[in-house]
C-alpha positions as CSV (number, residue, x, y, z in Angstrom):
1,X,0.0,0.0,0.0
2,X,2.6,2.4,1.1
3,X,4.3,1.3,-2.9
4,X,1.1,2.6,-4.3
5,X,0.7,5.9,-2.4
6,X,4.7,6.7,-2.9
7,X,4.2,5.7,-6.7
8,X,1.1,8.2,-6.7
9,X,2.8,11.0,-5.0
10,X,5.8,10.8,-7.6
11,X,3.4,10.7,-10.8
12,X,1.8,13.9,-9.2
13,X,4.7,15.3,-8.2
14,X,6.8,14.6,-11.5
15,X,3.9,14.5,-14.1
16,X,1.4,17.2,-13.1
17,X,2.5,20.0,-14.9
18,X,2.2,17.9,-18.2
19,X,-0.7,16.2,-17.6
20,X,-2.1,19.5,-17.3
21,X,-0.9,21.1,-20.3
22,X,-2.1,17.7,-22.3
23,X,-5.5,18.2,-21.3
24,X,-5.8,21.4,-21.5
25,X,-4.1,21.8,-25.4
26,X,-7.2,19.2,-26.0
27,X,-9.9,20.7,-23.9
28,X,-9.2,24.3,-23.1
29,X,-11.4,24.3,-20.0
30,X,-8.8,25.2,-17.2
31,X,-11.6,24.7,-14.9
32,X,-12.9,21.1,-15.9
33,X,-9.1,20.0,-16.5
34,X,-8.3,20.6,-13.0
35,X,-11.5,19.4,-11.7
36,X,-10.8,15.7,-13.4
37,X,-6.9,15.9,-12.3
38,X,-7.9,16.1,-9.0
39,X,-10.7,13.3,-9.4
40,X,-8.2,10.7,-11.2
41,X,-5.6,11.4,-8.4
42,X,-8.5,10.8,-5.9
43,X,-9.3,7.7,-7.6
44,X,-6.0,6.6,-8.1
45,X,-5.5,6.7,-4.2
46,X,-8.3,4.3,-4.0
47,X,-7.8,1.7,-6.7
48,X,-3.8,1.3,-6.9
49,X,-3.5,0.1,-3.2
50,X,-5.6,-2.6,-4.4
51,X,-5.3,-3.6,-8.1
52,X,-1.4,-2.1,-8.2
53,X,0.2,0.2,-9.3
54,X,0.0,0.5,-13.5
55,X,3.2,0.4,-15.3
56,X,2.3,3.9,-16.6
57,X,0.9,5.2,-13.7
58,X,0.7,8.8,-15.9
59,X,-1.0,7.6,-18.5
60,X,-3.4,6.0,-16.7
61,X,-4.5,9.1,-14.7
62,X,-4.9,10.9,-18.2
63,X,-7.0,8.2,-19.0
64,X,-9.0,8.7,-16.6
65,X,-9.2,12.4,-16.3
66,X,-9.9,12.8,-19.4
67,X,-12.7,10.4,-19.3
68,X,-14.1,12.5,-16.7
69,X,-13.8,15.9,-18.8
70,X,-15.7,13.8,-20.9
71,X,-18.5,13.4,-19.0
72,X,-18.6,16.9,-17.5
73,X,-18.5,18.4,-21.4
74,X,-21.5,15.6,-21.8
75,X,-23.5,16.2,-19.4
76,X,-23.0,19.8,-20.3
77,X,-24.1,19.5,-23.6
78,X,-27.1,17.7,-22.5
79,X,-28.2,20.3,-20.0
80,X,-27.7,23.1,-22.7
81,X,-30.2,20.6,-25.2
82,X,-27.3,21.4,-27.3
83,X,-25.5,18.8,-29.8
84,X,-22.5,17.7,-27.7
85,X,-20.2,18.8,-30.3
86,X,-17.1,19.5,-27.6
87,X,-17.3,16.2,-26.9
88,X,-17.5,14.9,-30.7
89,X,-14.8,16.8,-31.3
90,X,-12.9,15.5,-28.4
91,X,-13.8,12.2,-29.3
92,X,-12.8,11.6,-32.6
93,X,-9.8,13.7,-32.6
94,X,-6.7,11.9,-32.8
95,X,-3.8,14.7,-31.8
96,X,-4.1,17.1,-29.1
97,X,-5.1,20.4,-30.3
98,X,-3.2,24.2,-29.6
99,X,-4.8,27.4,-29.5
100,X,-2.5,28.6,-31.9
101,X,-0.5,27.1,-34.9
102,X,2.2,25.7,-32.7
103,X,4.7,27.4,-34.7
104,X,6.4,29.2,-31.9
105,X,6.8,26.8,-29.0
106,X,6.5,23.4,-29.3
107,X,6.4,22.4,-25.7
108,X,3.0,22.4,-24.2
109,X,4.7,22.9,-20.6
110,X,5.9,26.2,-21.6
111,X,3.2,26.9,-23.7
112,X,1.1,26.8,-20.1
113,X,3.6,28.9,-18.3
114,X,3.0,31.7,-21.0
115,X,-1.0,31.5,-20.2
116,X,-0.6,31.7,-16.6
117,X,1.9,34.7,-17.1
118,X,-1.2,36.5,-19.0
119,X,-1.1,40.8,-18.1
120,X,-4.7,40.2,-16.5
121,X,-3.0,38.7,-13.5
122,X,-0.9,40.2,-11.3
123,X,2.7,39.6,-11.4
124,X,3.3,37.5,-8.3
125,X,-0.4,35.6,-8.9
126,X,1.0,34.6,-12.7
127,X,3.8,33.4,-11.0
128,X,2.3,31.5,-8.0
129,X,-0.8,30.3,-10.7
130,X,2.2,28.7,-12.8
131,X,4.2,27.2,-9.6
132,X,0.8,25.6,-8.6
133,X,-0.7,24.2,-12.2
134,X,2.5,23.7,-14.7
135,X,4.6,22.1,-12.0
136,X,2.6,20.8,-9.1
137,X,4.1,22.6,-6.6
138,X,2.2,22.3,-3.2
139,X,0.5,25.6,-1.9
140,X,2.8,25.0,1.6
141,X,5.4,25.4,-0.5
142,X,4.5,28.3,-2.6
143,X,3.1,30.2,0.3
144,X,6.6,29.8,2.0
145,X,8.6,31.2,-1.2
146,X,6.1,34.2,-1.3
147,X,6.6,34.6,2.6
148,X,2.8,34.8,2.8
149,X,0.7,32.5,4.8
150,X,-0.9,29.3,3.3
151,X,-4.1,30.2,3.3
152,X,-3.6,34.2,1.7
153,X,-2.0,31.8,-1.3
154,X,-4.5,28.9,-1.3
155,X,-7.2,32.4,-1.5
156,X,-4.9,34.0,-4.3
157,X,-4.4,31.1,-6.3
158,X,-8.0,30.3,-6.3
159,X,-8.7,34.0,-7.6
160,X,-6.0,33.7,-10.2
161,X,-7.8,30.5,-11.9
162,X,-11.0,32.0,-11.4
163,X,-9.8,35.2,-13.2
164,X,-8.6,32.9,-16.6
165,X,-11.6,31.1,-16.6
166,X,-13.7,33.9,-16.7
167,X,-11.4,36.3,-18.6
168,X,-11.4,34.1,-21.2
169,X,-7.2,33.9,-21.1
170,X,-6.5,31.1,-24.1
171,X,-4.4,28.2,-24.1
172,X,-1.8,30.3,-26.1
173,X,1.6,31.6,-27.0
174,X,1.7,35.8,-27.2
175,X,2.7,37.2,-30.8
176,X,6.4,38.5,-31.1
177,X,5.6,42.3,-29.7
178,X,4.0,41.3,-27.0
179,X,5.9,37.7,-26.0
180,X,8.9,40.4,-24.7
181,X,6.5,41.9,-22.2
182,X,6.2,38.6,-20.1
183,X,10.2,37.4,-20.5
184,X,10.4,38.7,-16.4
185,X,7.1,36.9,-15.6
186,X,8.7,33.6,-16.9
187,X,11.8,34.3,-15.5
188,X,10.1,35.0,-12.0
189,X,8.3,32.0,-12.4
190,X,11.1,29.9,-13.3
191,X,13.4,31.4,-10.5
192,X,10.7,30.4,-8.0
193,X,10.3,26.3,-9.6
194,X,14.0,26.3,-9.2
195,X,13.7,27.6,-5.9
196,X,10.7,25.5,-5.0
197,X,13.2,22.0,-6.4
198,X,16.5,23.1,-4.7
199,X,15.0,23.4,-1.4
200,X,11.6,21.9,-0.9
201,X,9.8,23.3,2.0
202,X,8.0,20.4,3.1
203,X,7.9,16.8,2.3
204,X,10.6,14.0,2.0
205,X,12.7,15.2,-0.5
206,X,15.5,17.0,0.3
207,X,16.2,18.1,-3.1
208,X,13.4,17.7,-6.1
209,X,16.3,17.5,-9.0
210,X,13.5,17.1,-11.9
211,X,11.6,20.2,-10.9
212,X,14.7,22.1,-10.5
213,X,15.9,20.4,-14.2
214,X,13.0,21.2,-15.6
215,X,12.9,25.2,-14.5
216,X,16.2,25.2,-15.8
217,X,15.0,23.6,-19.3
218,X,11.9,26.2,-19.2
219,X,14.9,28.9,-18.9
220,X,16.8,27.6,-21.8
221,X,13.6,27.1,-23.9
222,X,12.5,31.0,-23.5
223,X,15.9,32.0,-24.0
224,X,16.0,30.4,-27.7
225,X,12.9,31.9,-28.3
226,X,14.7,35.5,-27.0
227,X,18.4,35.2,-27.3
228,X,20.1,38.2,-26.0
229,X,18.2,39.1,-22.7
230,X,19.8,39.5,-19.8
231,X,17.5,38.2,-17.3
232,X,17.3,34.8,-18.9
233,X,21.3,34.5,-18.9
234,X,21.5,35.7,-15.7
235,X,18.9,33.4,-14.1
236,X,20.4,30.4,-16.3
237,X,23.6,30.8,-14.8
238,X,22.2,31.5,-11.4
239,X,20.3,28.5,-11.8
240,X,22.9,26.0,-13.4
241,X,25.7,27.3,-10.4
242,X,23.2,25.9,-8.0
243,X,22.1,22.7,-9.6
244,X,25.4,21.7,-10.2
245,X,25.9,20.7,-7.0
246,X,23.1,18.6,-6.6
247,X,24.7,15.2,-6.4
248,X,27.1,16.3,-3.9
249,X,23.9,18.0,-1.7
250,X,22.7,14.6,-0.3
251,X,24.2,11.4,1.2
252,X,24.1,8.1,0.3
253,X,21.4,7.5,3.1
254,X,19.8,10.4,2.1
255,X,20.8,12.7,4.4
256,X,21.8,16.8,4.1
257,X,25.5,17.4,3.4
258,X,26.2,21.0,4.0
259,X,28.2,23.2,1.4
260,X,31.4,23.0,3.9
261,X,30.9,19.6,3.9
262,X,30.2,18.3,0.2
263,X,32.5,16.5,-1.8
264,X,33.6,19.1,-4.6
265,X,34.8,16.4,-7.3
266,X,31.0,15.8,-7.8
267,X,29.6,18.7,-8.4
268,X,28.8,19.0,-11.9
269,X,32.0,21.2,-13.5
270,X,30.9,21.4,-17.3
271,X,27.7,23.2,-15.6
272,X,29.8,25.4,-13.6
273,X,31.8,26.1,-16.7
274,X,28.8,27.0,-18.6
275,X,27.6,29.5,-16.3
276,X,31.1,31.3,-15.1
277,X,31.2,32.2,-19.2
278,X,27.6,33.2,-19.4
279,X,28.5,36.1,-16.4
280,X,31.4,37.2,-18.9
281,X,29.0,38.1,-21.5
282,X,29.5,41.9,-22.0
283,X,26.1,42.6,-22.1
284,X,26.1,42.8,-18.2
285,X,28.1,45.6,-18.7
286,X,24.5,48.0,-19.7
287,X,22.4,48.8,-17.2
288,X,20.3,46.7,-15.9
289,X,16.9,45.8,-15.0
290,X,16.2,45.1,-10.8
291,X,15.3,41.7,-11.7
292,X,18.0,41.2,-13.5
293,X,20.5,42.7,-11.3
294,X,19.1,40.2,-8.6
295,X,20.1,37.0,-10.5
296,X,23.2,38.8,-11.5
297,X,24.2,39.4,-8.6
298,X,22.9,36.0,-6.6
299,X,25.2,34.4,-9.4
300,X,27.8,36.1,-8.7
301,X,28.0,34.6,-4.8
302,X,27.1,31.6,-6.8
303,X,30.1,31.1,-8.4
304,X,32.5,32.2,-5.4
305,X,30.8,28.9,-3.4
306,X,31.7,27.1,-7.3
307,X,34.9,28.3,-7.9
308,X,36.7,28.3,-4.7
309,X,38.9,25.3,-4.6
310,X,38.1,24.6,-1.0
311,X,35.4,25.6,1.3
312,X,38.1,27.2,3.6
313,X,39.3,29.1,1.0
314,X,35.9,30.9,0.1
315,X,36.3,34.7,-0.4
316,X,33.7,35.1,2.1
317,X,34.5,39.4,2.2
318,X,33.4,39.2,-1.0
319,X,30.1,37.1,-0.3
320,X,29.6,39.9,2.0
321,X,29.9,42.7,-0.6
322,X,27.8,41.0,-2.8
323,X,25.1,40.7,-0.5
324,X,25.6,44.5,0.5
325,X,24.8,45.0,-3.4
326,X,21.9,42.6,-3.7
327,X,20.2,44.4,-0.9
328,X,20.3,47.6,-2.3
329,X,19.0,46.3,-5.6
330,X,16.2,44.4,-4.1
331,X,15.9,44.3,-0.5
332,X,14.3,41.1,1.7
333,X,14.9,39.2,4.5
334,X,15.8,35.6,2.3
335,X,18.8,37.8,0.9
336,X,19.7,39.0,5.0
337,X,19.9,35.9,6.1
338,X,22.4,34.7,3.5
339,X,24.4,37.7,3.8
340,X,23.8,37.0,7.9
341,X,25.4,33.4,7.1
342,X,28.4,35.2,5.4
343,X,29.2,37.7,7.6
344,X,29.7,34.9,10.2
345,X,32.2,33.2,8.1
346,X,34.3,36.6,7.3
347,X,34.0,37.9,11.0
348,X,32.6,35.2,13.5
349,X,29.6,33.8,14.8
350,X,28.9,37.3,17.4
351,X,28.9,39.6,14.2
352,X,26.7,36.9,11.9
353,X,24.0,36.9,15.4
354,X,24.4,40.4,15.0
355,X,23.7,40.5,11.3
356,X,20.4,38.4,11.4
357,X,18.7,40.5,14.2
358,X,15.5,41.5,12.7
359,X,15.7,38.9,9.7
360,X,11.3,38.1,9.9
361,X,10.6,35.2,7.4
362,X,7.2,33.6,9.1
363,X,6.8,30.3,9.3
364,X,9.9,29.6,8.3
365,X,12.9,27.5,10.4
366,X,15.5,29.0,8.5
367,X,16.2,32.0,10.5
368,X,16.0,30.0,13.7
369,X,18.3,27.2,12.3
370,X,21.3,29.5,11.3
371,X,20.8,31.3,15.3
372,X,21.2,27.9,16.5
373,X,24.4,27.1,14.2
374,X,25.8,30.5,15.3
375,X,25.2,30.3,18.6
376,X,27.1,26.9,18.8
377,X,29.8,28.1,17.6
378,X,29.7,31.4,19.9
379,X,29.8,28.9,22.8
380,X,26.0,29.4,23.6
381,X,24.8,26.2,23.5
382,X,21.8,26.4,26.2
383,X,20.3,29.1,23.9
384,X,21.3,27.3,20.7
385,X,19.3,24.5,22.0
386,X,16.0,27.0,22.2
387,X,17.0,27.8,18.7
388,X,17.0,24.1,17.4
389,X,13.9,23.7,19.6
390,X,12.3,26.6,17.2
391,X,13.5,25.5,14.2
392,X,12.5,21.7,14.1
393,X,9.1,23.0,15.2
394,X,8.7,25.1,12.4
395,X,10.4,22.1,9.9
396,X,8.0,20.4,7.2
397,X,10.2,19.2,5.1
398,X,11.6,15.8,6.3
399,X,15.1,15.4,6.0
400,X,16.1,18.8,7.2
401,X,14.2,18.6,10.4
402,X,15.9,15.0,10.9
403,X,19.4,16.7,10.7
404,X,18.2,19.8,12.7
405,X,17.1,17.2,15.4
406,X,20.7,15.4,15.4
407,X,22.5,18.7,15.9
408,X,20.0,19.5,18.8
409,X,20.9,15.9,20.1
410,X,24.9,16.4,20.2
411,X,24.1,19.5,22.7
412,X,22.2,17.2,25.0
């Protein structure tokens, strides 16, 4: 049973975002598509424990979502004494359809970012409407990456689909003149899957590598479409500094490995190669966008971490000064409590304590972790134990509360 529901939560995880484009290039009706997603997964949960799991466990939930779109368009039609001819159509048509002629995009995926990213919606709605329907993304989670509580997202998000239902938004890639209008909606969005896949907030996964992989891919996809803008290059070589250090992140018994602590001949050099010659390109040189300042600069640190050839030799003054830049480009607390982190490796643990006073992320451990790492290290460890104490009750995601409760235990 527990095969079945661990099989299930992996198709949903991995598969939503395309199962969801599929059905939607066919049907168009965000609202029915979503309905019958969440209907197959429902039935799914019921039926796999006992018949077993299928040996295309996402084929068979769009299967049977779209038999169930089917009979929503049917009964439908039958209310409206209409000819069901959604559902002829449907029926007898052999391809999945696209709003437009396809000649643009050819992945669906993206093709579903681009309608969530619509100008009706507001920028941070697009952006948490795409994190939740093109890649599955749990509303925990996207509340935490938006700092907002889960039930202010679960009441945005609902208003963001209600909004393309009823505005009509299609199924559809923008023409040129307008497609350059949404490049830092995607980008956002993108920035926030990757975020979302390096560092789940809850769950058992310590690192979601696909979602992460796939953000990435959404990146490169959008910047073949638009070569030449510096957000995209920036965020790709944000992104592929981070990822490539995804096999050394996590232990062979599934356990966090901290940066100090990671085994630098697996990271993934050929990525950090690619990205230490995207920052080169001179077009960083202009003036920038905020947005793209922010990856910029976030790269930047990124490749400090990537290029140093030991931990102890990080140029952590330099970490500092790029955080002191990245705050006056875009200010938040996520960004202090890096530069907090920093600051305690250039000038001790006292200074870092003193550098993440009044660092407010709600709901979050990570604040409360990092006080209880400095304060170890200050010599504190009665209130480093309070710290822990706070930080593995605030912990949903699995792993990181397991190695938050084994440094608590080594203060005991």
């Amino acid at each position: 049973m527990a095969d079945a529901a661990d099989a299930l939560a992996r198709t949903v995880r991995e598969e939503w975002g395309r199962l969801v484009a599929l059905l939607l290039a066919r049907f168009r009706r965000l609202d029915l598509v979503e309905d019958a997603l969440a209907d197959a997964v429902e039935a799914a949960a019921r039926r796999w424990p006992e018949d077993g799991v299928p040996d295309r466990p996402a084929a068979w939930l769009h299967t049977s979502a779209r038999r169930r779109v089917l009979d929503r368009l049917r009964a439908e039609a039958m209310a409206r004494r209409k000819e069901p001819l959604l559902v002829a159509e449907s029926e007898l048509r052999e391809h999945p359809a696209m709003a437009d002629p396809g000649d643009l995009v050819e992945d669906d995926v993206l093709r579903l970012v681009l309608m969530c990213t619509h100008p009706a919606l507001a920028p941070e709605a697009a952006s948490a409407l795409a994190l939740r329907l093109v890649l599955g993304v749990s509303t925990h989670d996207i509340a935490r990456l938006f700092l907002v509580p889960e039930p202010t997202m679960a009441a945005r998000l609902t208003r963001a689909k209600k909004r393309i239902v009823g505005a009509g938004i299609p199924f559809a890639v923008p023409d040129d003149d307008t497609l350059d209008d949404r490049l830092e909606s995607v980008a956002r969005t993108a920035y926030l899957a990757f975020t979302a896949g390096y560092a789940p907030g809850s769950g058992p996964d310590l690192l979601r590598a696909e979602l992460a992989g796939e953000a990435i891919r959404l990146t490169r996809l959008v910047d073949a479409l638009r070569p030449g803008r510096p957000v995209l290059a920036a965020l790709l070589a944000l992104m592929l500094l981070q990822h490539s250090r995804r096999d050394a992140r996590v232990s062979a018994e599934g356990e966090l490995v901290l940066l100090a602590d990671q085994d630098r001949a697996r990271w993934r050099h050929d990525e950090i190669d690619e990205a230490v010659a995207l920052l080169r390109d001179p077009r960083f040189a202009a003036p920038l966008s905020p947005q793209a300042a922010s990856y910029l600069l976030q790269a930047r640190i990124a490749a400090e971490h990537a290029t140093a050839p030991t931990a102890g030799e990080t140029r952590w003054d330099r970490v500092v000064g790029l955080y002191d830049q990245l705050l006056a480009v875009t200010p938040g607390d996520a960004a202090r409590l890096a530069r907090a982190v920093a600051v305690a490796e250039a000038d001790g643990p006292r200074a870092g304590l003193a550098a993440l006073e009044d660092v407010g992320m709600p709901g979050s451990h990570r604040p409360s972790a990092v006080r209880a790492e400095l304060l170890v290290r200050a010599g504190d460890p009665a209130a480093a134990r309070d710290a822990f104490d706070e930080a593995i009750g605030l912990c949903r995601n699995e792993p990181e509360a397991a190695h938050l409760r084994a440094r608590r235990a080594e203060l005991a």
